[in-house]
PDB file of N, CA, C and O in Angstrom:
ATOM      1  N   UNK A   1     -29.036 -15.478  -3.943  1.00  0.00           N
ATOM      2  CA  UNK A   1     -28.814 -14.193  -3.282  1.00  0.00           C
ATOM      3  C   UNK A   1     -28.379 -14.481  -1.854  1.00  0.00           C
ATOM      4  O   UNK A   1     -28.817 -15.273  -1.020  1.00  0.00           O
ATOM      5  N   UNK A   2     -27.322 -13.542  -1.820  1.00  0.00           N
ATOM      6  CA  UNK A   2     -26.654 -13.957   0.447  1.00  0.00           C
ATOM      7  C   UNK A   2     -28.115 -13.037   0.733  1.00  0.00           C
ATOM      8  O   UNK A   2     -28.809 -12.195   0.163  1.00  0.00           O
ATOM      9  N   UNK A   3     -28.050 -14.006   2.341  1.00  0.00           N
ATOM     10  CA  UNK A   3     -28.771 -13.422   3.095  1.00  0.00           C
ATOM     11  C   UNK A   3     -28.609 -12.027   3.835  1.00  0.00           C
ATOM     12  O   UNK A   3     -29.338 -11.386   4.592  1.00  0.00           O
ATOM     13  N   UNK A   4     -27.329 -11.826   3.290  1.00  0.00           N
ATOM     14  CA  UNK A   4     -26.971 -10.521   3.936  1.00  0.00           C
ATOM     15  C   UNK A   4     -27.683  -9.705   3.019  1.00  0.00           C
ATOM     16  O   UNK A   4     -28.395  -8.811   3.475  1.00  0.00           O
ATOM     17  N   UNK A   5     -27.585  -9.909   1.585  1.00  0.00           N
ATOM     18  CA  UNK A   5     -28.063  -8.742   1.418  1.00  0.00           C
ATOM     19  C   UNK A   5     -29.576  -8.840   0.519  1.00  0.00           C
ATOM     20  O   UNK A   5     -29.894  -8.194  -0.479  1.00  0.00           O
ATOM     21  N   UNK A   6     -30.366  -9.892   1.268  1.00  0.00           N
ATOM     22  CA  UNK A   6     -31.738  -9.516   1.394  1.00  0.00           C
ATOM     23  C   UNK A   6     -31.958  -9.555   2.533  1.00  0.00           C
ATOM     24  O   UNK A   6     -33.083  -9.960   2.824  1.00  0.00           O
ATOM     25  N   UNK A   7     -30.988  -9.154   3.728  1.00  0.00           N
ATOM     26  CA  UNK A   7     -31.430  -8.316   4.798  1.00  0.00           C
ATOM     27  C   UNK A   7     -31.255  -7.083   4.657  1.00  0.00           C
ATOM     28  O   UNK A   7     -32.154  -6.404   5.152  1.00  0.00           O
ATOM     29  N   UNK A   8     -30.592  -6.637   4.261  1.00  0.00           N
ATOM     30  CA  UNK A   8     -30.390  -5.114   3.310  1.00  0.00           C
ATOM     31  C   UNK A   8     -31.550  -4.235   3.019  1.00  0.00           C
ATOM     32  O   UNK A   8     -31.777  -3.077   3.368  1.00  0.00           O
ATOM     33  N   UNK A   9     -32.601  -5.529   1.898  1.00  0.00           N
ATOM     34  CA  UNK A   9     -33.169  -5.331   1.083  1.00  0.00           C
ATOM     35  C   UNK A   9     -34.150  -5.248   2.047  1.00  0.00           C
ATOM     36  O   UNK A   9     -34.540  -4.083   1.970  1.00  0.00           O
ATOM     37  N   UNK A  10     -34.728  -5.769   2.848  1.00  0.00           N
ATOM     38  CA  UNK A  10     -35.784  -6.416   3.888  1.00  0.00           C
ATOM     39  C   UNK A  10     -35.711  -4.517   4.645  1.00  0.00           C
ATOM     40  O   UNK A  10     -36.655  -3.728   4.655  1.00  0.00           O
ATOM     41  N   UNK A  11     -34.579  -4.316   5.077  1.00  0.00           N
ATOM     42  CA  UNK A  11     -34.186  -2.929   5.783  1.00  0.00           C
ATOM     43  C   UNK A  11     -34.194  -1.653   5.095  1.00  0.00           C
ATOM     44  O   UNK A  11     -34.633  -0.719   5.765  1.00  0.00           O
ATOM     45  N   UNK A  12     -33.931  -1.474   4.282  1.00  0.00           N
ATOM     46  CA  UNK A  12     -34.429  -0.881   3.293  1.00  0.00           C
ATOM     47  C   UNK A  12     -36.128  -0.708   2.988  1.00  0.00           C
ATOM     48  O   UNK A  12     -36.573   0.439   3.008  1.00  0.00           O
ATOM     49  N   UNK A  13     -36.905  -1.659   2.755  1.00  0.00           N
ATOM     50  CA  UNK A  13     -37.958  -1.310   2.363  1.00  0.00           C
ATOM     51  C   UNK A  13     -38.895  -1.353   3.219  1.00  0.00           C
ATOM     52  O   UNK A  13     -40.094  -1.497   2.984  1.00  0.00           O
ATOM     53  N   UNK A  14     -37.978  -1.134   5.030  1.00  0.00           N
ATOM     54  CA  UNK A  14     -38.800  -1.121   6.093  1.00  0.00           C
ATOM     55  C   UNK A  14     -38.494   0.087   6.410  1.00  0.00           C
ATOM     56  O   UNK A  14     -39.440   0.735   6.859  1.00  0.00           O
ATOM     57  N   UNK A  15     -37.318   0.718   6.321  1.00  0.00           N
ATOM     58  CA  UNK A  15     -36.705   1.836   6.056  1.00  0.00           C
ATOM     59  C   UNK A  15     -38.270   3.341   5.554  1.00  0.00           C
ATOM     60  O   UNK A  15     -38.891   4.182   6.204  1.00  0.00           O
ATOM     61  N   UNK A  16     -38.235   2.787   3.757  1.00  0.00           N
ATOM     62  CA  UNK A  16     -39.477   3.312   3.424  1.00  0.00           C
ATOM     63  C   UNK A  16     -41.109   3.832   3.809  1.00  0.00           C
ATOM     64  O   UNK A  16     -41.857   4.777   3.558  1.00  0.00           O
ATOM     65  N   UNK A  17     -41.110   2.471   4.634  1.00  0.00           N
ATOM     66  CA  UNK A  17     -42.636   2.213   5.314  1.00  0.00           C
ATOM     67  C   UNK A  17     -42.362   3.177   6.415  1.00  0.00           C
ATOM     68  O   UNK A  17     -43.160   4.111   6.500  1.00  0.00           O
ATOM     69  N   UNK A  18     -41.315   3.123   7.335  1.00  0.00           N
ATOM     70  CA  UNK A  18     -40.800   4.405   8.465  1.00  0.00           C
ATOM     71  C   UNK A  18     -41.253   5.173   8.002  1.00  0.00           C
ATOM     72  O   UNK A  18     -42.407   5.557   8.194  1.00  0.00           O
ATOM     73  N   UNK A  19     -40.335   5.680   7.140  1.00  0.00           N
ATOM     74  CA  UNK A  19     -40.651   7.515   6.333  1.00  0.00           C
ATOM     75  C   UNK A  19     -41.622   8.240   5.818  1.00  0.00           C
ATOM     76  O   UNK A  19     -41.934   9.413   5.616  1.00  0.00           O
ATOM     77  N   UNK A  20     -42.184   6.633   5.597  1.00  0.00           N
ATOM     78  CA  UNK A  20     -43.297   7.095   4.744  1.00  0.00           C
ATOM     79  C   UNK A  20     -44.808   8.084   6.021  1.00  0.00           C
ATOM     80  O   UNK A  20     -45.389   9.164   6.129  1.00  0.00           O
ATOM     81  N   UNK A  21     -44.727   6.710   6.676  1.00  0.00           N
ATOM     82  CA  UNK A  21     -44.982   7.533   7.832  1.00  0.00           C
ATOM     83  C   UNK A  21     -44.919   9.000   8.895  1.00  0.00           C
ATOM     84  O   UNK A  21     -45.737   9.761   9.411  1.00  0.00           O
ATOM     85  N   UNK A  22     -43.398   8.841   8.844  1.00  0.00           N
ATOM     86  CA  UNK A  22     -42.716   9.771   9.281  1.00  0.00           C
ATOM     87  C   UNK A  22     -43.452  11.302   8.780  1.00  0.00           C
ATOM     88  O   UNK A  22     -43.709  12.352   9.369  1.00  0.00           O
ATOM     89  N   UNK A  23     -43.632  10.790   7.342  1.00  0.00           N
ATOM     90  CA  UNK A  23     -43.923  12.339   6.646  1.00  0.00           C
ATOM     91  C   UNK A  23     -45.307  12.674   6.694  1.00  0.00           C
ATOM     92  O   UNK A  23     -45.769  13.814   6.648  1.00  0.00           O
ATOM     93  N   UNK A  24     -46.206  11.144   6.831  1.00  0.00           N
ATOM     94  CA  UNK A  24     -47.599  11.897   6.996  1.00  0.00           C
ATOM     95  C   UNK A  24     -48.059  12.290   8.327  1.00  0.00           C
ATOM     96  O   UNK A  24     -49.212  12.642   8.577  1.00  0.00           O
ATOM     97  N   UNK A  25     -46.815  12.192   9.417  1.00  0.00           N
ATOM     98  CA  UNK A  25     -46.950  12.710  10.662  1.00  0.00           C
ATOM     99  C   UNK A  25     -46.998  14.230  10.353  1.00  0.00           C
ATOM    100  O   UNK A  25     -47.869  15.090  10.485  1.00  0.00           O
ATOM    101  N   UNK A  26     -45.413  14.225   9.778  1.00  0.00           N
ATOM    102  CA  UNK A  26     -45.048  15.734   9.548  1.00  0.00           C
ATOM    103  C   UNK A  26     -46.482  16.551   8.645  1.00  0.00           C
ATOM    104  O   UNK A  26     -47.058  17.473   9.223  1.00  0.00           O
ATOM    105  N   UNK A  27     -46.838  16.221   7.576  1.00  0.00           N
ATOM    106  CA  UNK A  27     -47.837  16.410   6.676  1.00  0.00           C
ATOM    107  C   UNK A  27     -48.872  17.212   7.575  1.00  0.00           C
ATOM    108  O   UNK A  27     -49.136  18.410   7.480  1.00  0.00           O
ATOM    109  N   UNK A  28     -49.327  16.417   8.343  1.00  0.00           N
ATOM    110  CA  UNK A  28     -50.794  16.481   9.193  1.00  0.00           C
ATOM    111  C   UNK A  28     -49.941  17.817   9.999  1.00  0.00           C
ATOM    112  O   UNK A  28     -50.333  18.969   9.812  1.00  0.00           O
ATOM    113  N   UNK A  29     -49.144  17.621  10.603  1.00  0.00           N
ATOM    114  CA  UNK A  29     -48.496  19.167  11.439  1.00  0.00           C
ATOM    115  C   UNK A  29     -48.617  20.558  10.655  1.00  0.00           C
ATOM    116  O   UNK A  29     -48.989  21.642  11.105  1.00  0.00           O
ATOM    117  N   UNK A  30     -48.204  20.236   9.373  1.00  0.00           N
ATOM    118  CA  UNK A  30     -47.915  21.447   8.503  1.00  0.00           C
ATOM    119  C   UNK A  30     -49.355  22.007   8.007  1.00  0.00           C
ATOM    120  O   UNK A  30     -49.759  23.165   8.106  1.00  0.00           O
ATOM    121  N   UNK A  31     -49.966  20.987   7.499  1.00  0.00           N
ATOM    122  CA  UNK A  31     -50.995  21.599   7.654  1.00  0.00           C
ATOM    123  C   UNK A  31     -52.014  22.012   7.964  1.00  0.00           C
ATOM    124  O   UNK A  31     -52.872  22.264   7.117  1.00  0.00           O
ATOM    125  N   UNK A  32     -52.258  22.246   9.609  1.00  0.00           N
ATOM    126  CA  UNK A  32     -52.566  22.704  10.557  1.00  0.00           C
ATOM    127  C   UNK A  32     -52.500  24.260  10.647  1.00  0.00           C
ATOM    128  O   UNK A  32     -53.308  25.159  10.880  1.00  0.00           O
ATOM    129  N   UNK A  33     -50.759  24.142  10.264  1.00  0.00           N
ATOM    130  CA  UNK A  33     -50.160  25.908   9.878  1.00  0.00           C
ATOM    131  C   UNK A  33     -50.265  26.333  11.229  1.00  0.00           C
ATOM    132  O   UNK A  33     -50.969  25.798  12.087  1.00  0.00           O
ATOM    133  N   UNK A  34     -49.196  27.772  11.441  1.00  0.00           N
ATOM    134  CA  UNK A  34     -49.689  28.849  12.254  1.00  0.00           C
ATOM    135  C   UNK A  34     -48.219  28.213  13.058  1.00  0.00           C
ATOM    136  O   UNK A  34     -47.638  27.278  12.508  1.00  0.00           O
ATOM    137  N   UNK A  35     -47.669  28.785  14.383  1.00  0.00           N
ATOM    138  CA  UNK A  35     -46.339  28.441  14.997  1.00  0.00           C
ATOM    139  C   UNK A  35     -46.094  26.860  15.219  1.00  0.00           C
ATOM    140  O   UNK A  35     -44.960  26.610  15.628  1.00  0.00           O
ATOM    141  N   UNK A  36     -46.706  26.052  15.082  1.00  0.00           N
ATOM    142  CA  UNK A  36     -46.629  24.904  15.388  1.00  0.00           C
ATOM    143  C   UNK A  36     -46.187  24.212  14.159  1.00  0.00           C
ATOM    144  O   UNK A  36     -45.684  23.090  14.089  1.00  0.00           O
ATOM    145  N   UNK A  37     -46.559  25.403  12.778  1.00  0.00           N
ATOM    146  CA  UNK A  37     -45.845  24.132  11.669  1.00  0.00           C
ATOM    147  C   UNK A  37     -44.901  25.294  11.284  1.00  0.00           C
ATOM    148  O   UNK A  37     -44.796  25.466  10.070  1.00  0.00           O
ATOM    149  N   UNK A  38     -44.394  25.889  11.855  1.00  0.00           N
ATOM    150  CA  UNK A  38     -43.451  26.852  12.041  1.00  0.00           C
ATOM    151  C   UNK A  38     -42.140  26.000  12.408  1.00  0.00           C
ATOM    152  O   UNK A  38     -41.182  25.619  11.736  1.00  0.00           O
ATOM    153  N   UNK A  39     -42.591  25.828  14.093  1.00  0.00           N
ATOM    154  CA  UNK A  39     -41.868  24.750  14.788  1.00  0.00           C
ATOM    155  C   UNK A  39     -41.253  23.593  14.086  1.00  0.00           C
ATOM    156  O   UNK A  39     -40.064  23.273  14.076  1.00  0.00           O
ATOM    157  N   UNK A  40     -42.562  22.848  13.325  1.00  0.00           N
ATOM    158  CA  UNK A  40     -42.680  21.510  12.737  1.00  0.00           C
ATOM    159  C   UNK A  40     -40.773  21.916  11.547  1.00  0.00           C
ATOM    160  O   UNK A  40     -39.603  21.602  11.771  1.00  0.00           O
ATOM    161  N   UNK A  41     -41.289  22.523  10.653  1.00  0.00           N
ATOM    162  CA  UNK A  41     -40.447  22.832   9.578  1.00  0.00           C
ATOM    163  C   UNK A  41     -38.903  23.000  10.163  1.00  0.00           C
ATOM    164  O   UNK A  41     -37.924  22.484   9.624  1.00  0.00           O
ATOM    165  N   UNK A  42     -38.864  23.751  11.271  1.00  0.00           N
ATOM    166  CA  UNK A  42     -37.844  24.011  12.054  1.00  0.00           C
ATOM    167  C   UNK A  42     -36.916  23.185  12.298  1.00  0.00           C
ATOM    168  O   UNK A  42     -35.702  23.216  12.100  1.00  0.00           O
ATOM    169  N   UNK A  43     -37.841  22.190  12.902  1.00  0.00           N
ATOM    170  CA  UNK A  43     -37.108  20.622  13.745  1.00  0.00           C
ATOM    171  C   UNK A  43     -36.845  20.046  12.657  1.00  0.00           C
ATOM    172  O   UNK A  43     -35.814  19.382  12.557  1.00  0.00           O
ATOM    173  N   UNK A  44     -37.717  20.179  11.626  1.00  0.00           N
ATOM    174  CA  UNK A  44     -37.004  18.961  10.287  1.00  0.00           C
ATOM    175  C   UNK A  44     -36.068  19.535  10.016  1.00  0.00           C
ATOM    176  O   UNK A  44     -35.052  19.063  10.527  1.00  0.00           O
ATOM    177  N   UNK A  45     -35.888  20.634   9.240  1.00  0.00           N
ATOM    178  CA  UNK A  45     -34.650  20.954   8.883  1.00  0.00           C
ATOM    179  C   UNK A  45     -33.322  20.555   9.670  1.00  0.00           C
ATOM    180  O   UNK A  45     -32.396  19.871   9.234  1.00  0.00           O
ATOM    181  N   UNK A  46     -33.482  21.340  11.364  1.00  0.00           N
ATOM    182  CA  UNK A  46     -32.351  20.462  12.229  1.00  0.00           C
ATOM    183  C   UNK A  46     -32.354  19.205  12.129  1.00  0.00           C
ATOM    184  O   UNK A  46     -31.305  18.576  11.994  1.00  0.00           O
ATOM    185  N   UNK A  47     -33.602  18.605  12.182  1.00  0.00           N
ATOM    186  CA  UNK A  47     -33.363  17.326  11.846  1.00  0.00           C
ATOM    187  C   UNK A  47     -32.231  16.312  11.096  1.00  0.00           C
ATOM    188  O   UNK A  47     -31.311  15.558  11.412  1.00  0.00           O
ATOM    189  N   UNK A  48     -32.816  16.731  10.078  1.00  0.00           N
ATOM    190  CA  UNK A  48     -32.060  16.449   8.933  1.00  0.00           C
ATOM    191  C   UNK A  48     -30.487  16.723   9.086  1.00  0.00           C
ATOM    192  O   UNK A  48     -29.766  15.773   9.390  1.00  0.00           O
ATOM    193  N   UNK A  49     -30.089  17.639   8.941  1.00  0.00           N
ATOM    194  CA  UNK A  49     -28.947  18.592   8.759  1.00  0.00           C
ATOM    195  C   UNK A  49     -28.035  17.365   9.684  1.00  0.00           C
ATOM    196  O   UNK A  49     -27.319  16.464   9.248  1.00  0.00           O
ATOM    197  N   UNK A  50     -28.322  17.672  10.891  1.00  0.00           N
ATOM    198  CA  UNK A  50     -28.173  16.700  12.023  1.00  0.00           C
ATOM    199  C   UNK A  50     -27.712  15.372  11.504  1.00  0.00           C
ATOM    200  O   UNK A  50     -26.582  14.910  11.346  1.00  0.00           O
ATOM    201  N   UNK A  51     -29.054  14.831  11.257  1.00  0.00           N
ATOM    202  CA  UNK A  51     -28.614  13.602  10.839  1.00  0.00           C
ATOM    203  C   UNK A  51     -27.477  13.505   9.932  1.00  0.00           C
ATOM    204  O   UNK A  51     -26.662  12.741  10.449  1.00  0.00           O
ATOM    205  N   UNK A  52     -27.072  13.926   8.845  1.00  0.00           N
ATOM    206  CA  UNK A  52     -26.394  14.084   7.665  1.00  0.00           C
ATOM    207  C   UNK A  52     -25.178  14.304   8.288  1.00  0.00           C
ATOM    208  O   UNK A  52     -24.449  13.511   7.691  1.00  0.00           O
ATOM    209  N   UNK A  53     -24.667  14.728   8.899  1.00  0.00           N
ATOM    210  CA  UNK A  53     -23.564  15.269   9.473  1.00  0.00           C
ATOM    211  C   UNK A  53     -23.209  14.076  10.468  1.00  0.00           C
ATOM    212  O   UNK A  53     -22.022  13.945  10.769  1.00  0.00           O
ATOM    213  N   UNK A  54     -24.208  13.139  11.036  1.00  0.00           N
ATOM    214  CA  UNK A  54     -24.020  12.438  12.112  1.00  0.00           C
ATOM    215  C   UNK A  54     -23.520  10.989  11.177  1.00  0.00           C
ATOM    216  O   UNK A  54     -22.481  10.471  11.584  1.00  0.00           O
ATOM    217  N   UNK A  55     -24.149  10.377  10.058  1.00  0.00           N
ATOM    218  CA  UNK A  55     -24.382   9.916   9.056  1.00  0.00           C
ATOM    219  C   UNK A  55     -22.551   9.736   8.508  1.00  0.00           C
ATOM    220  O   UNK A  55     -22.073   8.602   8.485  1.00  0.00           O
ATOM    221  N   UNK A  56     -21.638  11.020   8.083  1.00  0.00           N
ATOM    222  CA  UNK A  56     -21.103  11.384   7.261  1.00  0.00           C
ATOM    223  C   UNK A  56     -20.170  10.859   8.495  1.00  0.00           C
ATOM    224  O   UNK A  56     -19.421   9.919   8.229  1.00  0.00           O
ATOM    225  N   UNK A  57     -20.152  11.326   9.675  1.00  0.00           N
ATOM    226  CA  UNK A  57     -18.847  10.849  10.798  1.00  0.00           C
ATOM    227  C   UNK A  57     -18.617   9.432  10.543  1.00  0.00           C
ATOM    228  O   UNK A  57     -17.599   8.981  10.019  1.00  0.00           O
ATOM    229  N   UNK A  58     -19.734   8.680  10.989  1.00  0.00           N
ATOM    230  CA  UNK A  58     -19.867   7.004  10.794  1.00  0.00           C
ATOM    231  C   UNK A  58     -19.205   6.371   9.509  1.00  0.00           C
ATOM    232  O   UNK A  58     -18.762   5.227   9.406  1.00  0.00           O
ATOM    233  N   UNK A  59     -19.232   7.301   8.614  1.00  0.00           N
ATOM    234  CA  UNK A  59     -18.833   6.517   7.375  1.00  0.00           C
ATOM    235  C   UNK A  59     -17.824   6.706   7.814  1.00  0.00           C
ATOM    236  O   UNK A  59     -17.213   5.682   8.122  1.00  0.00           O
ATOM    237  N   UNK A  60     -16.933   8.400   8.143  1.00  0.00           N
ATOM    238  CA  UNK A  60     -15.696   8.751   7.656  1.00  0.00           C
ATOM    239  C   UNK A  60     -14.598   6.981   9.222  1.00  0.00           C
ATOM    240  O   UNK A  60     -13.521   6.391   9.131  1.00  0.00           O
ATOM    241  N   UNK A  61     -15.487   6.935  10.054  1.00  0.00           N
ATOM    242  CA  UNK A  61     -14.925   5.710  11.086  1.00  0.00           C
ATOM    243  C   UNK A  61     -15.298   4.355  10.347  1.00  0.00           C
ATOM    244  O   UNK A  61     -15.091   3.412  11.112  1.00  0.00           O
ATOM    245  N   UNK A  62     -15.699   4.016   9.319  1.00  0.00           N
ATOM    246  CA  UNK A  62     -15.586   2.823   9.110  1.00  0.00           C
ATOM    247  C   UNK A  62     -14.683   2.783   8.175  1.00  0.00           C
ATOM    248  O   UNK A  62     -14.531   1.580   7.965  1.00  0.00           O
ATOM    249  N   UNK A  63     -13.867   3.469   7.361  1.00  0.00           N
ATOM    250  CA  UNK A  63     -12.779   3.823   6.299  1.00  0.00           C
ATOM    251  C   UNK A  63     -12.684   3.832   5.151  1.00  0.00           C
ATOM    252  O   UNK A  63     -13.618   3.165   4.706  1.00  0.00           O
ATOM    253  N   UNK A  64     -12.001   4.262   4.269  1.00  0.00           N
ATOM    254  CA  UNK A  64     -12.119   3.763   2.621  1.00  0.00           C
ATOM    255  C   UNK A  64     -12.231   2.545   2.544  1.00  0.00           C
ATOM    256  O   UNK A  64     -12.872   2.440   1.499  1.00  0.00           O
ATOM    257  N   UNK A  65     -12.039   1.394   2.960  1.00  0.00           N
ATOM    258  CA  UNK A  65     -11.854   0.637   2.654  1.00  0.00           C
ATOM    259  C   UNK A  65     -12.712  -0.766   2.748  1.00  0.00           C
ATOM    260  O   UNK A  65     -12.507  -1.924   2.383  1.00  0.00           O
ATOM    261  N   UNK A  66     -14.051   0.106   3.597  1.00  0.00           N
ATOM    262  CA  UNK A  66     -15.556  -0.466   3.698  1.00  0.00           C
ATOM    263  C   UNK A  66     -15.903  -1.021   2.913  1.00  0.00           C
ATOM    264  O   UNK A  66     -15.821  -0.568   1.772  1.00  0.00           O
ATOM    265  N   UNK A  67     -16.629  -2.662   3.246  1.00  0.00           N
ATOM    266  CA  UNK A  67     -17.603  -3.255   1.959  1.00  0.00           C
ATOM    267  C   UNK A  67     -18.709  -2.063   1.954  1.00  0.00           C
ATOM    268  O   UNK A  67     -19.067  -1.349   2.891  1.00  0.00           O
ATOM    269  N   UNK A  68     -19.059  -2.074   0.840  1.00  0.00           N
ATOM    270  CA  UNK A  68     -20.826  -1.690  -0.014  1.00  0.00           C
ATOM    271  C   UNK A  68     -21.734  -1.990   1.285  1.00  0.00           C
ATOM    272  O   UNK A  68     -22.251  -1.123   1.990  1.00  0.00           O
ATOM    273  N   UNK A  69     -21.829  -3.397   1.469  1.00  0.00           N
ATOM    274  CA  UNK A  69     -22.747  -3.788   2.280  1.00  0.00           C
ATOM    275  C   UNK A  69     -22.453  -3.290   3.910  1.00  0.00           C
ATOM    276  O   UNK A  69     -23.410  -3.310   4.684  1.00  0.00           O
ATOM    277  N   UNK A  70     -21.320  -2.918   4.324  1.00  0.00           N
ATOM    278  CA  UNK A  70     -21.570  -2.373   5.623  1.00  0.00           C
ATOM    279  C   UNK A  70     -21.587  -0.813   5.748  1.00  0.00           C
ATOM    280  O   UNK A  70     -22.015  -0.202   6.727  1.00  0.00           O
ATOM    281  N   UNK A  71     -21.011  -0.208   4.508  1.00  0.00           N
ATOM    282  CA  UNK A  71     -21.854   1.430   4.538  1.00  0.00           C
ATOM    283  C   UNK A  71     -23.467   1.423   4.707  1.00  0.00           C
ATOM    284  O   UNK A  71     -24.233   1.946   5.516  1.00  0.00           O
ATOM    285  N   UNK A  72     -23.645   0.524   3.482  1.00  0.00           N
ATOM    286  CA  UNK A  72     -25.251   0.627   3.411  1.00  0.00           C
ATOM    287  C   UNK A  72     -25.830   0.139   4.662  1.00  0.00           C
ATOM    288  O   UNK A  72     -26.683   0.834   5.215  1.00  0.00           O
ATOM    289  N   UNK A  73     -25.361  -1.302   5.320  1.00  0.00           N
ATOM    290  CA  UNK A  73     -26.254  -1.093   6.453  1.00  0.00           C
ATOM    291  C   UNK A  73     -25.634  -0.662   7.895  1.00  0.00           C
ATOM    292  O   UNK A  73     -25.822  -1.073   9.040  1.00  0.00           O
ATOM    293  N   UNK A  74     -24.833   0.324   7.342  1.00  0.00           N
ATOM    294  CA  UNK A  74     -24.748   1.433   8.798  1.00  0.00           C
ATOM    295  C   UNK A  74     -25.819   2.631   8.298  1.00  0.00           C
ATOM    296  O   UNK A  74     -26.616   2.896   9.198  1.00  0.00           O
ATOM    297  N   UNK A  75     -25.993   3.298   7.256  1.00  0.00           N
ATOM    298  CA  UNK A  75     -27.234   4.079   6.603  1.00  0.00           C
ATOM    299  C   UNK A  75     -28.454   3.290   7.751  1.00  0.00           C
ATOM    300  O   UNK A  75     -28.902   3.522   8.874  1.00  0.00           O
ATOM    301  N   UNK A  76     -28.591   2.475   6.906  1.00  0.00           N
ATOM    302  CA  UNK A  76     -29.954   2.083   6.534  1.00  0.00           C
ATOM    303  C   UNK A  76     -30.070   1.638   8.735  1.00  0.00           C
ATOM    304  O   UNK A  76     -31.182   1.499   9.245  1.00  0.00           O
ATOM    305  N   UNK A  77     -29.002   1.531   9.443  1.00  0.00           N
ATOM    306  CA  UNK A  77     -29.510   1.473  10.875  1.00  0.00           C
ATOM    307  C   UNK A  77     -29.611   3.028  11.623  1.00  0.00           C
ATOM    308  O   UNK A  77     -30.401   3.289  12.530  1.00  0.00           O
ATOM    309  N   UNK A  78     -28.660   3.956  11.046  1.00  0.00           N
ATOM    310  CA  UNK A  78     -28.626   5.126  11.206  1.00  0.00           C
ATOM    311  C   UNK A  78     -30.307   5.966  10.969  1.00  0.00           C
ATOM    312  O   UNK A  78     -30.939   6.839  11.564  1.00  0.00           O
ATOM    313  N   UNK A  79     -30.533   5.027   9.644  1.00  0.00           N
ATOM    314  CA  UNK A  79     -31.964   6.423   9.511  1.00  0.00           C
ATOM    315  C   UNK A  79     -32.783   5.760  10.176  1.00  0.00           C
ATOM    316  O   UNK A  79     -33.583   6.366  10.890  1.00  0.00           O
ATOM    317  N   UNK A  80     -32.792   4.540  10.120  1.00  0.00           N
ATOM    318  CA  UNK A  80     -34.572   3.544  10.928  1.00  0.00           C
ATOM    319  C   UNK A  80     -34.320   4.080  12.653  1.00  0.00           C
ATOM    320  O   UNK A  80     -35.187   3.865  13.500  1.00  0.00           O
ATOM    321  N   UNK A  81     -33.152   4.713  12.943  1.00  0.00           N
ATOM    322  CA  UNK A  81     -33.031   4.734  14.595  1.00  0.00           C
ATOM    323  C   UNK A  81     -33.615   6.284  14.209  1.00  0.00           C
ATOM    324  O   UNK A  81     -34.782   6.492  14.541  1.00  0.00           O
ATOM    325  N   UNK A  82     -33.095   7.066  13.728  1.00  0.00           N
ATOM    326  CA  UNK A  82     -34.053   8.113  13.615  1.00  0.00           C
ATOM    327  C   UNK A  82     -35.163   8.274  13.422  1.00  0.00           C
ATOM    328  O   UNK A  82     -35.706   9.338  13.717  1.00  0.00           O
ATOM    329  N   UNK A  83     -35.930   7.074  12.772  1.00  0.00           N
ATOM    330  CA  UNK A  83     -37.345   7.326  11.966  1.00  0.00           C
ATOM    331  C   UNK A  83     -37.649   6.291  13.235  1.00  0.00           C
ATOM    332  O   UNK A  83     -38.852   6.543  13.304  1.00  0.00           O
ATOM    333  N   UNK A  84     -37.468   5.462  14.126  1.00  0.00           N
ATOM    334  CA  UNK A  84     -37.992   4.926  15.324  1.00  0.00           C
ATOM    335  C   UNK A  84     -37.928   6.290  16.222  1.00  0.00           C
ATOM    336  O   UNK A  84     -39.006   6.744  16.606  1.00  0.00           O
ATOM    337  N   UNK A  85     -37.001   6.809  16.495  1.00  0.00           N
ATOM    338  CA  UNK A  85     -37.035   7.677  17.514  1.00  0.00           C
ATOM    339  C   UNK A  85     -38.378   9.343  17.043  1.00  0.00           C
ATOM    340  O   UNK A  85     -39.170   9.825  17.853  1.00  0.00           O
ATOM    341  N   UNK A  86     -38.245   9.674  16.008  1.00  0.00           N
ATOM    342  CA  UNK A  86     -39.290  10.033  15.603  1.00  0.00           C
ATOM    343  C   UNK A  86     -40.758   9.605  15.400  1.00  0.00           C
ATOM    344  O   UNK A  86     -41.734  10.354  15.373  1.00  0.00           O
ATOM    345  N   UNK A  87     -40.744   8.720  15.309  1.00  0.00           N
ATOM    346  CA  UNK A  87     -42.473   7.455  15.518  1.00  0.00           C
ATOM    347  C   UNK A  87     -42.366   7.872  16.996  1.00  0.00           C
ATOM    348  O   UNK A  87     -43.432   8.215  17.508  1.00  0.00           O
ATOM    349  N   UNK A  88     -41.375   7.900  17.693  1.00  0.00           N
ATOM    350  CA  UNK A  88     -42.046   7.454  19.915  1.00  0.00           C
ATOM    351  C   UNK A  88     -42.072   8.383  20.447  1.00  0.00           C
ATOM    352  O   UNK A  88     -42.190   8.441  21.671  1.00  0.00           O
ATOM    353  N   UNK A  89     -41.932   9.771  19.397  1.00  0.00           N
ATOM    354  CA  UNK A  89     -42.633  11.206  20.010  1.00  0.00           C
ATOM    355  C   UNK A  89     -44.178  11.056  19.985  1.00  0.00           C
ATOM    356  O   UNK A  89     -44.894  11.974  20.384  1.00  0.00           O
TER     357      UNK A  89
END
């Protein structure tokens, strides 16, 4: 196996451990309830949306003609900078 892409793999399933997180942050907010998981629900959705759209530019600049392996790890640096920047709230 290249090392490239069990760094992939390595990013990816650090990727997971982020999110996983990520959500039992969110989790613990929501259910609290009342304007704050109002708020909470709010920001994810922008969140998200956000991201996806931010996500979709990056690909459309790296071109048709992208390896596999550098879509995936423009993804996979795209969401861990989100799911870091979400952990340092």
């Amino acid at each position: 196996m290249s090392s490239a892409w069990f760094d992939l793999g390595w990013q990816s399933w650090m990727l997971g451990i982020e999110a996983s997180t990520v959500i039992a942050m969110r989790m613990a907010s929501l259910v609290r309830g009342g304007a704050e998981a109002d708020r909470e629900i709010e920001l994810m959705l922008i969140e998200k949306i956000e991201a996806g759209h931010q996500l979709q530019a990056k690909f459309s600049r790296l071109g048709v003609g992208a390896a596999p392996a550098t879509a995936m790890a423009t993804a996979l640096k795209h969401y861990r900078g989100k799911n870091r920047l979400r952990l340092s709230r």
